[in-house]
C-alpha positions in Angstrom: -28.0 -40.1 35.8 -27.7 -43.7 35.1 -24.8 -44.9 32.6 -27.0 -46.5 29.2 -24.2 -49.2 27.8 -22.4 -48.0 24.7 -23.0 -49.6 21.4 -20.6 -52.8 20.5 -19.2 -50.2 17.9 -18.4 -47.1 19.5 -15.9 -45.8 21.9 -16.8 -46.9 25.9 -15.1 -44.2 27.6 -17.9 -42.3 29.5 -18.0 -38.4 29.3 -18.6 -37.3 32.7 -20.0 -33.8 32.0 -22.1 -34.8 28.9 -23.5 -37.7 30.5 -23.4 -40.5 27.4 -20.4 -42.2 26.0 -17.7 -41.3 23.5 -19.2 -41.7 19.9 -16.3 -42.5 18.0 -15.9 -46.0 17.0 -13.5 -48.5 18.8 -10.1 -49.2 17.6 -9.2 -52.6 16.4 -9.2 -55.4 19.2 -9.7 -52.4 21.6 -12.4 -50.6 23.7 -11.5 -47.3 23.3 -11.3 -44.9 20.1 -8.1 -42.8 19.4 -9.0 -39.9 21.4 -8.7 -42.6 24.5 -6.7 -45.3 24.5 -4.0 -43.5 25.7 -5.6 -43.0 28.6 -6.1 -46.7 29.8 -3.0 -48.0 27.8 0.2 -46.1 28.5 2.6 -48.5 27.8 1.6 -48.4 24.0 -0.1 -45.2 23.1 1.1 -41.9 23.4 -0.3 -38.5 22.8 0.7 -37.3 18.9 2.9 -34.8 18.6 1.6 -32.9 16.0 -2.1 -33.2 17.6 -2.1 -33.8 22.0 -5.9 -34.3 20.8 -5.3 -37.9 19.9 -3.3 -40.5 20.3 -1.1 -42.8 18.7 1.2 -46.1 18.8 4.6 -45.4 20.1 6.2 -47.6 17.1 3.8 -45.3 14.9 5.0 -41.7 16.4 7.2 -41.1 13.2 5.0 -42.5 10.1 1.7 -41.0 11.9 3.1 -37.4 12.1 4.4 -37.3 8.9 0.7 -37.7 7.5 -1.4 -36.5 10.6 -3.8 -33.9 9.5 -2.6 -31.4 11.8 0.9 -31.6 10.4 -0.5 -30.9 6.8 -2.4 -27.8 8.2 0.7 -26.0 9.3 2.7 -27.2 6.2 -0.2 -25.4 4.2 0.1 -22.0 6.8 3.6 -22.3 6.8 4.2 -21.6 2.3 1.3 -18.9 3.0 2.6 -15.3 2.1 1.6 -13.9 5.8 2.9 -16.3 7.8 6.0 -15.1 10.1 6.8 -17.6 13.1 5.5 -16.5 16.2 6.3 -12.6 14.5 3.3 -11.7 17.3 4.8 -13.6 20.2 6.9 -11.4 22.7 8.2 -14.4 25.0 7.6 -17.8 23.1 5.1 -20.0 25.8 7.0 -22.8 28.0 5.3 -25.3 28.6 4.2 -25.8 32.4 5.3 -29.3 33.7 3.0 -28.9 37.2 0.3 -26.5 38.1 0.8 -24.9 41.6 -2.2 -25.7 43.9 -3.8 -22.6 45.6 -2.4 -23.8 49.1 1.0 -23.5 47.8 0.5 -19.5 46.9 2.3 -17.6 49.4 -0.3 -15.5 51.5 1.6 -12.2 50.4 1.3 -13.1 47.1 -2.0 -14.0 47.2 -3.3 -10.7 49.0 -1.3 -9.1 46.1 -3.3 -10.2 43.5 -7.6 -10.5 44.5 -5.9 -6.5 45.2 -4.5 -5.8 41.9 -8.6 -7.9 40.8 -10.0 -5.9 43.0 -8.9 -2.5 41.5 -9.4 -3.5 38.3 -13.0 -4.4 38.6 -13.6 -1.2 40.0 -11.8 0.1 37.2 -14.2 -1.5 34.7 -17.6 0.0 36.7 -16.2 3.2 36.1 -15.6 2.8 32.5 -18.5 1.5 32.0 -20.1 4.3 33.8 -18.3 7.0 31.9 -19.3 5.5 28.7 -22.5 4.7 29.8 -22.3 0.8 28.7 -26.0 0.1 29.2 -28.4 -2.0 26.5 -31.7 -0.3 26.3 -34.1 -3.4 26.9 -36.0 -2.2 23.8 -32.9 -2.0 21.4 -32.3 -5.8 22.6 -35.8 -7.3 22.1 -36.0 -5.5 18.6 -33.0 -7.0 17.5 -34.0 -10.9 18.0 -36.5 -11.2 15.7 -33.9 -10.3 13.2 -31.4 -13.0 13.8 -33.5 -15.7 12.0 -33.3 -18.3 14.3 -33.8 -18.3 18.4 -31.5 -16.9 20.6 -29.8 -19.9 22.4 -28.8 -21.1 18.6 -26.8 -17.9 18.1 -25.3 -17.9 21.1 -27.4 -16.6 23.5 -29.2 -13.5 24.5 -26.2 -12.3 26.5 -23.6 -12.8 23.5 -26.6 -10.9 21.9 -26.0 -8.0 24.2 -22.2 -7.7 24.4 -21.8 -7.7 20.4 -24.5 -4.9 19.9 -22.6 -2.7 22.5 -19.3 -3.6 20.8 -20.7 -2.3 18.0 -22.1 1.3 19.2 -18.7 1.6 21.4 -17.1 1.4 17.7 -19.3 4.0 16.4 -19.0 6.2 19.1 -15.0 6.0 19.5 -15.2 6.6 15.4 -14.0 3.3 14.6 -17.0 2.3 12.1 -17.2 2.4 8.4 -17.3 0.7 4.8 -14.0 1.9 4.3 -12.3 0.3 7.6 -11.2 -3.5 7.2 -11.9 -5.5 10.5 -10.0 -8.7 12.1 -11.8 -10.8 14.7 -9.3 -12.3 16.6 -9.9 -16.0 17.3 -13.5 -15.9 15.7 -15.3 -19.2 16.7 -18.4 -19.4 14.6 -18.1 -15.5 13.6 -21.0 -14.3 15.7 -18.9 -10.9 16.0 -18.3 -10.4 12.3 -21.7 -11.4 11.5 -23.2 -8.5 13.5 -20.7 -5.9 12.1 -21.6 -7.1 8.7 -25.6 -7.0 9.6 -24.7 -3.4 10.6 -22.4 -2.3 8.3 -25.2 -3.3 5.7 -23.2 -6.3 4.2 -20.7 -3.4 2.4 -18.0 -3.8 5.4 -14.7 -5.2 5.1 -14.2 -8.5 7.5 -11.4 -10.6 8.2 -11.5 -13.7 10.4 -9.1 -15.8 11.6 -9.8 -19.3 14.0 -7.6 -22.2 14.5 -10.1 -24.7 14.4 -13.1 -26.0 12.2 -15.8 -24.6 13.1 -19.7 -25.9 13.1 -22.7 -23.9 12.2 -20.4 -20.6 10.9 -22.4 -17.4 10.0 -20.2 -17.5 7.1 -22.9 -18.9 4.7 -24.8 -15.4 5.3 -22.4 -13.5 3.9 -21.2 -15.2 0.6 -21.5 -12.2 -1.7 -19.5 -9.9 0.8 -16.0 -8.9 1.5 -16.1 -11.8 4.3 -13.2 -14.0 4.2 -12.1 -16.6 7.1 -8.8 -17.6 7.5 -7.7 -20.6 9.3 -4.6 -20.0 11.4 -3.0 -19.3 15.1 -2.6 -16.1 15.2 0.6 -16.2 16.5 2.3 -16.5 13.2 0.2 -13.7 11.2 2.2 -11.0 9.8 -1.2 -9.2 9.0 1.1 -6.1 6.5 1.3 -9.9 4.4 -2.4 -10.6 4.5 -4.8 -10.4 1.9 -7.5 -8.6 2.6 -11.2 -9.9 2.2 -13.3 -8.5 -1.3 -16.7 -8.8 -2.5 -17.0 -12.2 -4.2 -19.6 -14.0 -6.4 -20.6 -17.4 -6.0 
C-alpha cells in the first residue's frame, strides 16, 4: 500500500500495521507527536515514568510526572477504601531487561515444554468432551438478532459463542443467580458482563474492573442495573473492601 503524506499538522510517524500515519498532532518545531519523538530523538526525550505510553523531555521528567494523568489515576486508586498494594500479587513482576530468542532455548528445555503444551491441549479436548462444550448452531443464530447491532461491532460471532457457553457452564456448575455478585476480571468493553446481565434479566449483580478507558462500553445498556465499573489494576484490589454494584437511577 502506498504511503499518502500526512497532514502539515499531524504526527508523521507511519503505523506499519494500520497502514496511515499517526493522527496526533506534531509537537512544537518537531515532526513527531508525544507518543514518538522519543523514538527519533533519544538524546532529549525519554519515556515517562508514570506512563512508558508517552514521552517526555528529560529536563521535564520531574514537573511532568507530578501532573501526568497517569500519576493522578493512581493517586485517586491509592485513597480508595479497597485498594491494598499488590495484596493479589504472589511474587511482585521484575522487569525483563532482554528477551531470550528461541535459538537460545536449550533443546531439553524446549522438548520440555511443546510436552507439558501438548498434554494440556489434550487435557482441554477431554474437558470439553466431558462437559459437552458444543454451541448448537441454532442457539447461536437466535441470539444475533438480539444484540442490536451486527456481529463484528460486538466483537465478533466467535466472542458471541464463547460468552454464551460461559454462561450455560455457570448454570450447569450452579454458579448463576440474582443473588450471586460477579467480577469480570480485566473487562474491556464489558461484552462478558453484558451477556450475564442480558441473561440474568438485568436483576444480576455485576462488578467490572479495567485499567484503561475504554470506547464503545456496553455500560450505557445497563444504567438502571446493579452494573458498576471500576477503573483499576487488579493487582491492588482487596475485593472484602469493595463496594459492591446496586440498582441505580439515572
Amino acid at each position: 500500500m502506498e504511503k499518502v503524506e500526512a497532514k502539515n499538522e499531524h504526527c508523521n510517524f507511519f503505523l506499519a500495521k494500520k497502514q496511515k500515519y499517526c493522527k496526533f498532532p506534531r509537537l512544537p518545531n518537531a515532526e513527531y507527536c508525544y507518543h514518538h519523538i522519543g523514538i527519533t530523538n533519544t538524546e532529549d526525550y525519554i519515556k515517562c515514568p508514570a506512563d512508558p505510553k508517552h514521552f517526555i523531555k528529560k529536563s521535564d521528567v520531574e514537573a511532568h510526572v507530578r501532573v501526568c494523568s497517569k500519576t493522578k489515576q493512581a493517586n485517586v486508586a491509592k485513597s480508595a477504601v479497597w485498594y491494598r498494594e499488590n495484596i493479589n500479587v504472589k511474587n511482585p513482576l521484575v522487569e525483563v531487561e532482554s528477551k531470550t530468542k528461541l535459538k537460545e532455548v536449550p533443546g531439553e528445555e524446549l522438548k520440555s515444554f511443546f510436552a507439558k503444551l501438548k498434554d494440556t491441549y489434550e487435557k482441554a479436548k477431554a474437558i470439553a468432551a466431558e462437559n459437552k462444550l458444543k454451541l448448537l448452531e441454532e442457539d447461536f443464530w437466535d441470539y444475533l438478532p438480539g444484540t442490536g447491532m451486527p456481529a463484528t461491532h460486538s466483537g465478533g460471532e466467535k466472542q458471541i459463542a464463547q460468552h454464551i457457553l460461559l454462561c450455560k457452564e455457570l448454570k450447569e456448575n450452579k454458579l448463576w443467580g440474582e443473588e450471586l455478585t460477579y467480577i469480570e476480571y480485566g473487562a474491556g468493553k464489558g461484552r462478558l458482563s453484558h451477556e450475564v446481565s442480558e441473561q440474568l434479566g438485568g436483576k444480576g449483580k455485576i462488578l467490572l474492573l479495567e485499567r484503561e478507558s475504554m470506547k464503545f462500553k456496553f455500560d450505557a445498556k445497563h444504567r438502571k442495573e446493579a452494573f458498576k465499573r471500576v477503573r483499576i489494576d487488579i493487582a491492588p484490589v482487596s475485593y472484602t473492601h469493595l463496594t459492591l454494584p446496586t440498582n441505580r437511577e439515572v
